[in-house]
KOLTIVO-342140 format. One record per residue (C-alpha): residue in one letter; y, x, z. Coordinates in steps of 0.02 Angstrom, whole numbers, padded with zeros to 5 digits, always signed. Layout:
<nodes>
aYXZ...
</nodes>
This chain:
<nodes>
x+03320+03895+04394x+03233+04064+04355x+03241+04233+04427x+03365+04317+04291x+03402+04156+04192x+03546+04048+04271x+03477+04114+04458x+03533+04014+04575x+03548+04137+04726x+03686+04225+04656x+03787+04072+04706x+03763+04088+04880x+03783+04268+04892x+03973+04253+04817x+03999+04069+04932x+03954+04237+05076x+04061+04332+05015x+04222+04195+05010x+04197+04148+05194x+04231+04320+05283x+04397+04336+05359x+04449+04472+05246x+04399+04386+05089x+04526+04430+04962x+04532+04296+04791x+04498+04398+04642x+04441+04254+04525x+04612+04261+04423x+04481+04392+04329x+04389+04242+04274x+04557+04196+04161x+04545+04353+04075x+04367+04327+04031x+04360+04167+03973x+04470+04186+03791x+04326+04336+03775x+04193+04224+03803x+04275+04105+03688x+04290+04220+03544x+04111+04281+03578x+04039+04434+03531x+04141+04535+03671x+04046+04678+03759x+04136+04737+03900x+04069+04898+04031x+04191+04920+04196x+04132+05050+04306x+04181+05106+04479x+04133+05207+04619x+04015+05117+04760x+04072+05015+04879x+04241+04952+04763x+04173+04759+04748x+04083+04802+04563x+03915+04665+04654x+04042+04546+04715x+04160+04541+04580x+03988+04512+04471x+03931+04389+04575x+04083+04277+04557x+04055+04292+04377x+03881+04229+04369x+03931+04108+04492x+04087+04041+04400x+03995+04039+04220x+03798+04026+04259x+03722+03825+04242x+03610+03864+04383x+03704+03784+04518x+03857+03675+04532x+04000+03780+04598x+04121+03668+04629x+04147+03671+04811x+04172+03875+04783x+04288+03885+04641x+04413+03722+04672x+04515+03815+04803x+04505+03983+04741x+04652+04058+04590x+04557+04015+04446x+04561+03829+04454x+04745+03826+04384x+04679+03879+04240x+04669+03725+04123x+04499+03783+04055x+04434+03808+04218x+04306+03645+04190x+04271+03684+04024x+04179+03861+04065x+04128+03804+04238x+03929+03805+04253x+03932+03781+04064x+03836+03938+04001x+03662+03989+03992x+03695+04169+04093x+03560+04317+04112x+03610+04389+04249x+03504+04559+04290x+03540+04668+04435x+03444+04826+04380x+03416+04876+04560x+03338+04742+04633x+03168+04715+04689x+03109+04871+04570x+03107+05016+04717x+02938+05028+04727x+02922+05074+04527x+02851+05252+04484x+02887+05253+04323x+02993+05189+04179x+02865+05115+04090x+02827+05007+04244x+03006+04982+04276x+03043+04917+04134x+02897+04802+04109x+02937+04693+04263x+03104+04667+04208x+03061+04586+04038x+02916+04509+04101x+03044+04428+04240x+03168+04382+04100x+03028+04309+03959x+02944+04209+04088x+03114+04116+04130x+03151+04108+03954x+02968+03990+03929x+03019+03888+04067x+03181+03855+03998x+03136+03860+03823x+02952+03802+03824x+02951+03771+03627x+03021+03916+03573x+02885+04017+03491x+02877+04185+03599x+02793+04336+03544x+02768+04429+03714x+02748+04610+03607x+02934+04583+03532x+03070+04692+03582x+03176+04589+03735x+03321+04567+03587x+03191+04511+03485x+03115+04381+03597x+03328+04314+03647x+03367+04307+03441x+03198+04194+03427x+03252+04076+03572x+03424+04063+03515x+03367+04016+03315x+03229+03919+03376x+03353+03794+03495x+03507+03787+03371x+03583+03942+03394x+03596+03940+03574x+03719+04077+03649x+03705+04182+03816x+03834+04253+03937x+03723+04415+03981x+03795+04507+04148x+03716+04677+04205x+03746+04732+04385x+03705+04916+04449x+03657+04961+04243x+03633+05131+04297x+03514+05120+04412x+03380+05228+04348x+03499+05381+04309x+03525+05409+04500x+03297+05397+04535x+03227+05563+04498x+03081+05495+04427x+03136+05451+04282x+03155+05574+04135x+03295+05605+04013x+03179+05532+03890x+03154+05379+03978x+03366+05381+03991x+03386+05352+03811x+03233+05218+03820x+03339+05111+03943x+03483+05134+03849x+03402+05083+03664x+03319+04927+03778x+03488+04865+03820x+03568+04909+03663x+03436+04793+03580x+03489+04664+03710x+03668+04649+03640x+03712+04765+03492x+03731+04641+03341x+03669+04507+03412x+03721+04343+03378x+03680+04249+03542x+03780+04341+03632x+03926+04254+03713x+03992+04399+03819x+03915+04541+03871x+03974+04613+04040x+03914+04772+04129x+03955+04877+04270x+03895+05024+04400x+03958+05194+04435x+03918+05300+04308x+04008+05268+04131x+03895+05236+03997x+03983+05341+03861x+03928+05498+03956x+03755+05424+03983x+03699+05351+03802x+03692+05386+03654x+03859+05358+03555x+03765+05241+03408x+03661+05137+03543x+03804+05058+03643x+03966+05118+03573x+04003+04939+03537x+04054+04911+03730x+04227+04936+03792x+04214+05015+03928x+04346+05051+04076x+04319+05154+04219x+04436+05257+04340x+04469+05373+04218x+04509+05300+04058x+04608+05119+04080x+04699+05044+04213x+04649+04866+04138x+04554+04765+04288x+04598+04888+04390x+04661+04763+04542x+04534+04662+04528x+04407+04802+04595x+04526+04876+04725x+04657+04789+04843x+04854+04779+04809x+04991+04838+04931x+05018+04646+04956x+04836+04608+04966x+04845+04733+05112x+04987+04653+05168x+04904+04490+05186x+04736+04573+05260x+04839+04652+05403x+04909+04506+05455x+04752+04430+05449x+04704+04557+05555x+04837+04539+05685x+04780+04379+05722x+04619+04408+05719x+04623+04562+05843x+04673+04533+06024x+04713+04725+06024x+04745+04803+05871x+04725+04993+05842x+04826+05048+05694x+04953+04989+05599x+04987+04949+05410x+05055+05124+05367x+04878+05193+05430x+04783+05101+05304x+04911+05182+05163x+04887+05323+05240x+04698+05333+05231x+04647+05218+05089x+04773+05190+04971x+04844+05320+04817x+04750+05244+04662x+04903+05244+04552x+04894+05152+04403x+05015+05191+04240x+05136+05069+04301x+05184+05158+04458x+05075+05024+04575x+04928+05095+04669x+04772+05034+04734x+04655+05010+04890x+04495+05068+04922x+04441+04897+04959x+04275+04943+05057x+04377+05070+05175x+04486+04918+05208x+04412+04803+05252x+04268+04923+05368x+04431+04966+05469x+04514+04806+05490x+04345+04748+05530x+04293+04872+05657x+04459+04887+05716x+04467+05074+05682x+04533+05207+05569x+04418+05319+05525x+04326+05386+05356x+04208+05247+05285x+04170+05359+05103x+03991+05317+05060x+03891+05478+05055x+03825+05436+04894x+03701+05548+04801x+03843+05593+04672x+03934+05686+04821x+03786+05812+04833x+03799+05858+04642x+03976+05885+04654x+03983+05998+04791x+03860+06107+04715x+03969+06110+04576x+04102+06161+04699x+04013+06297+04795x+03942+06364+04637x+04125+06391+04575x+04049+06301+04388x+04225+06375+04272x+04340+06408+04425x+04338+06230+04497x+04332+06318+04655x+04524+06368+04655x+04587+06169+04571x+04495+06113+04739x+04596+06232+04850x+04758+06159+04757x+04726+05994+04770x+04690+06011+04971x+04828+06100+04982x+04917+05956+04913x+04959+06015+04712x+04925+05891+04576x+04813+05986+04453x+04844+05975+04266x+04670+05925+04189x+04600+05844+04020x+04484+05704+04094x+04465+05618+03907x+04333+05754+03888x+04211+05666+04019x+04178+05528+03891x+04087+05642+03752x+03990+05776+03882x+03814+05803+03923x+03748+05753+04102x+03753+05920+04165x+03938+05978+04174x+03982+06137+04111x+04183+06149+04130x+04321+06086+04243x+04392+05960+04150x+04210+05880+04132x+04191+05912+04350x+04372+05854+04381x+04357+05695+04281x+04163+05664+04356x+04268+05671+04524x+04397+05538+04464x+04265+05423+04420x+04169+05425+04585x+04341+05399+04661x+04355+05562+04744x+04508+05587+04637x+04644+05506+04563x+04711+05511+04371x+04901+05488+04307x+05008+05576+04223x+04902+05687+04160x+04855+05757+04334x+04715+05739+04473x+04753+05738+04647x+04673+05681+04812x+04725+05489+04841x+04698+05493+05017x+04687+05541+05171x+04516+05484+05179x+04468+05590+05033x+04545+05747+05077x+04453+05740+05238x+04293+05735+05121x+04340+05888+05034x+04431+05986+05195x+04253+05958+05250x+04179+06090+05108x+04322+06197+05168x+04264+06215+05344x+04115+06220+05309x+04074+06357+05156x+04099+06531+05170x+04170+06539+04981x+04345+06443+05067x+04384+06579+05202x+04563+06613+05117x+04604+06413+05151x+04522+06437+05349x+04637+06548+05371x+04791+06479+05269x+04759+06346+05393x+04759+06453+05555x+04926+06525+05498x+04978+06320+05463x+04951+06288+05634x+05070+06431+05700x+05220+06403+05605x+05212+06209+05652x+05189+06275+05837x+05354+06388+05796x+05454+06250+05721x+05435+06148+05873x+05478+06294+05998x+05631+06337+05882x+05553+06512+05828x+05650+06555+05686x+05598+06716+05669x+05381+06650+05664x+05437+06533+05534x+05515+06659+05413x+05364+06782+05449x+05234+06650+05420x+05328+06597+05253x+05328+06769+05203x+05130+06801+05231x+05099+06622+05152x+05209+06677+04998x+05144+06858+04959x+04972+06825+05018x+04860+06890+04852x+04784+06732+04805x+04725+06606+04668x+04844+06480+04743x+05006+06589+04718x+04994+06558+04532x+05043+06368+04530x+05220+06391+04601x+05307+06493+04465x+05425+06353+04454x+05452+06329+04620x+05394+06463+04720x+05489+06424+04896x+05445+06252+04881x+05245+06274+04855x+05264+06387+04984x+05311+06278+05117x+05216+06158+05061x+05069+06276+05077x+05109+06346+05249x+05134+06186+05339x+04954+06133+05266x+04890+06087+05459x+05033+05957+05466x+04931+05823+05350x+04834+05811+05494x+04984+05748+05616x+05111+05684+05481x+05165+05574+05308x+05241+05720+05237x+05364+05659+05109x+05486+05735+04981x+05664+05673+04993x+05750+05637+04844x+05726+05628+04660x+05877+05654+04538x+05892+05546+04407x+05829+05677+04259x+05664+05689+04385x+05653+05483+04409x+05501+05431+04420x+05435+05260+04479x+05399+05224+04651x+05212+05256+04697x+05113+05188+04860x+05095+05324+04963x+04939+05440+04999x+04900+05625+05091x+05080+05660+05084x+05151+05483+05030x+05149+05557+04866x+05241+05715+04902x+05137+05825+04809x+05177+05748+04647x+05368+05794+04631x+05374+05973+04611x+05540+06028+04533x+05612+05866+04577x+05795+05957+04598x+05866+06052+04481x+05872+06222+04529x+06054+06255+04476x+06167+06245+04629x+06079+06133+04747x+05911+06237+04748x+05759+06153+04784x+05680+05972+04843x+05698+05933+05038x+05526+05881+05142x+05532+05748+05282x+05361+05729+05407x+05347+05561+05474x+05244+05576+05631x+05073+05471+05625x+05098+05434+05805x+05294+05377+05830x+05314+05481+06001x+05284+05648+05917x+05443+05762+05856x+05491+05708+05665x+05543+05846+05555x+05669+05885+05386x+05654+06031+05303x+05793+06099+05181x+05764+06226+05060x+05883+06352+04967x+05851+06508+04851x+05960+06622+04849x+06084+06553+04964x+06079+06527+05175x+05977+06441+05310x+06160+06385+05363x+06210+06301+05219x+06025+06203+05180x+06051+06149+05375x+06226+06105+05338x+06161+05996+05200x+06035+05926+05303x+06194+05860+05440x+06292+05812+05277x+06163+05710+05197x+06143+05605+05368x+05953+05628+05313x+05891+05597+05498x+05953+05415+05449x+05772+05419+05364x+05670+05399+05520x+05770+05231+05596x+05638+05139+05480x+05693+04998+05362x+05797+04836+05437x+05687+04755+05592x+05578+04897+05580x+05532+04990+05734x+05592+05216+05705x+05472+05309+05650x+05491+05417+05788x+05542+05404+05964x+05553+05585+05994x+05646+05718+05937x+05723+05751+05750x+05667+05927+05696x+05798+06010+05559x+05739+06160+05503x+05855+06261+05356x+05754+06405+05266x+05843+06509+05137x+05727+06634+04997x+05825+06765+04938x+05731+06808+04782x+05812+06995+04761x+05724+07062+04918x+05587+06925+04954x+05650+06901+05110x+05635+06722+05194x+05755+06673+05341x+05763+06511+05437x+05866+06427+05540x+05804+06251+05654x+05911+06154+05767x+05853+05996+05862x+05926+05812+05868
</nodes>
């Protein structure tokens, strides 16, 4: 039909998409959208970091909706045919459908930019509408409102792919920001013909415009709402599904489903269920290899010079959260700030919504272990993260101890990792021995699923897919310190022939009696793996006791080997 009026190309590049082998249904979406479209008027901005299926999930959208084509042969074996308006909305609405991206890279300026695009979208509108009386000098609102009064009030379904497109070109000005913005505020704001108004890109676009030029969109990214949320990431049983897809797929497969937790899950969600990153995914079962698959977007550059530049001590929140520490932060900020950030709640929650962090409970952490290789990068790299460097280096000894059964390096490495003068030694007031241990076996990320062990019932919290740790890091305090001391750690080896380890700890009381409760406990039942599950090691069971005596500081540790 016409290039941004009912295209018909975006047809075929969702029947693309539905035809890979790892093509995962999200069209249940479509069901939630349709009672908006049919109460009209609904304006509706979800935002999420590249490569998280924002051009696909459009795409099925304009597809579904759009008259340009007849998607019938997509849609009838796909989720959203059970719904019982599925005909009704199928290929029944008039859809502009703009991605403002494409075929506009060789513009120079906004003025140009933005010329092509309403010259695209009034030409299609003649064609379409060839009676309609268009004055070419009208605003593009203008031109829509005459078109829809002029054929009976005729309504549109307007989707906007990549919207912020020109805030990541240098070319274009701040000035020519808040043009774009009033353009497509004039598009939909008040106006009459509009069905439904979907948008989505990276960037949310309460930070970016001006609050009276599209406040009336409702807008949910990865920092404010969990609502969509699935539909632009993949569910543990989505995964599940994908890896057995995989299986078949792979005559010699190279990781297993715990590795893709591992690495690309830890997107928790308010009701305790985490997501995917679905790109990461589906590049590994794909290539048949684990490995880091972040886009190196332009938004990573900014952020690291906020990093490095230490902009309101974000420096030390980044040491924390690659140590493994949740970090308390106030993302709700991020909505109302200006482009440049200024303080670490506004550089913390700029990080959540590029996906570099995650959001709950009123914390950030690092999801991943795909991510925290993306910021243990920085560390190794800068000059301004020595103290970690060598946090690390001292990491690597007392895991070398524990396996040779040096009690004595343990306790001294604890001790060094405890007293050490540092930014970090402020977050475990509450539980200093345990952030300490946590801290000093920092290296064994790389080699394990470090978990904690138990969570008393005052401390409940829901069950959480797992991440760097498995989701250790975010049950600090999880025991209550009177009489049983503090929470226990377990490392599940990545590779099932290393050594797996427990770790009991106890203030003021004995290595001996944290060991003891270690035997007691029959926690080493932990690594024989669920029911028809392989262990999750073959070789040896680690137990390690350490007791902190808080009157002299002194730290002493006891390991013996199953």
């Amino acid at each position: 039909m016409g290039y941004y009026l009912n295209p018909e190309d975006i047809l075929d590049l969702y029947r693309r998409e539905t035809v890979k082998p790892y093509f995962v249904d999200k069209t249940e979406m479509i069901n939630e959208l349709i009672p908006l479209v049919e109460r009209q008027g609904s304006f509706i901005s979800v935002t999420r970091p590249r490569r998280f299926g924002k051009s696909v999930v459009a795409a099925m959208l304009g597809s579904f909706f759009g008259k340009g084509t007849d998607s019938t042969e997509v849609f009838a074996h796909l989720k959203v045919a059970g719904n019982e308006n599925y005909k009704k909305h199928m290929n029944q609405h008039n859809l502009i459908y703009i991605d403002f991206s494409r075929d506009v890279s060789d513009c120079t300026s906004y003025k140009q930019y933005i010329e092509i695009i309403k010259k695209r979208l009034t030409r299609d509108l003649k064609r379409v509408f060839p009676e309609a009386e268009i004055d070419e000098e009208d605003s593009m609102g203008a031109i829509l409102r005459t078109v829809s009064l002029e054929y009976g009030n005729e309504k549109f379904l307007l989707i906007f792919d990549e919207w912020d497109y020109i805030f990541h070109k240098d070319y274009f000005t701040e000035s020519d920001r808040g043009k774009y913005t009033a353009f497509l505020g004039d598009m939909t704001k008040g106006r009459a013909y509009v069905e439904m108004a979907y948008l989505t890109g990276v960037l949310p676009i309460k930070k970016y415009s001006a609050s009276d030029t599209m406040n009336h969109f409702a807008e949910y990214n990865m920092a404010n709402s969990d609502m969509y949320s699935t539909y632009f990431g993949f569910t543990d049983e989505e995964v599940d599904e994908l890896y057995q897809r995989y299986l078949k797929n792979c005559g010699h497969p190279s990781f297993t489903r715990e590795d893709l937790a591992s690495w690309y899950d830890g997107y928790q969600m308010d009701d305790g269920s985490s997501i995917y990153n679905p790109n990461s995914v589906v590049f590994a079962l794909t290539e048949n290899k684990i490995k880091n698959y972040w886009p190196k977007a332009g938004e990573y550059g900014e952020l690291r010079d906020y990093v490095l530049n230490d902009v309101d001590g974000v420096r030390e929140a980044i040491m924390l959260l690659v140590a493994g520490e949740p970090v308390k932060a106030n993302i709700s900020e991020y909505a109302t700030t200006a482009p440049v950030l200024r303080r670490r709640n506004e550089i913390l929650s700029a990080m959540t919504v590029y996906g570099y962090l995650n959001y709950c409970d009123g914390c950030v952490r690092i999801p991943n272990r795909e991510l925290w290789e993306e910021f243990d990068q920085i560390i190794q790299e800068e000059p301004q993260y020595s103290y970690m460097r060598e946090l690390e280096k001292e990491s690597a000894r007392i895991l070398q101890a524990t396996y040779d059964g040096d009690e004595d390096t343990v306790g001294k490495v604890l001790a060094i990792v405890h007293t050490t003068e540092s930014p970090l030694k402020a977050y475990n007031d509450e539980a200093e021995l345990s952030g300490s241990v946590k801290l000093a076996y920092i290296a064994a990320r790389n080699k394990y699923n470090m978990e904690r062990m138990e969570t008393p019932p005052r401390f409940a919290r829901r069950q959480v897919a797992p991440s760097v740790e498995r989701n250790a890091s975010h049950l600090d305090g999880a025991k209550d310190q009177a009489g049983i001391g503090y929470v226990d750690y377990i490392f599940y080896p990545h590779n099932r022939s290393d050594d797996g380890i427990i770790i009991e700890l106890k203030v003021d009381d004995s290595p001996e009696t944290a060991l003891q409760q270690i035997k007691d406990k029959n926690y080493a039942l932990k690594f024989q793996g669920k029911m028809g599950e392989p262990p999750k090691t073959t070789g040896r069971i680690i137990l390690v006791g350490i007791g902190y005596y808080r009157k002299d500081k002194v730290h002493r540790c006891r390991i013996e080997v199953l």
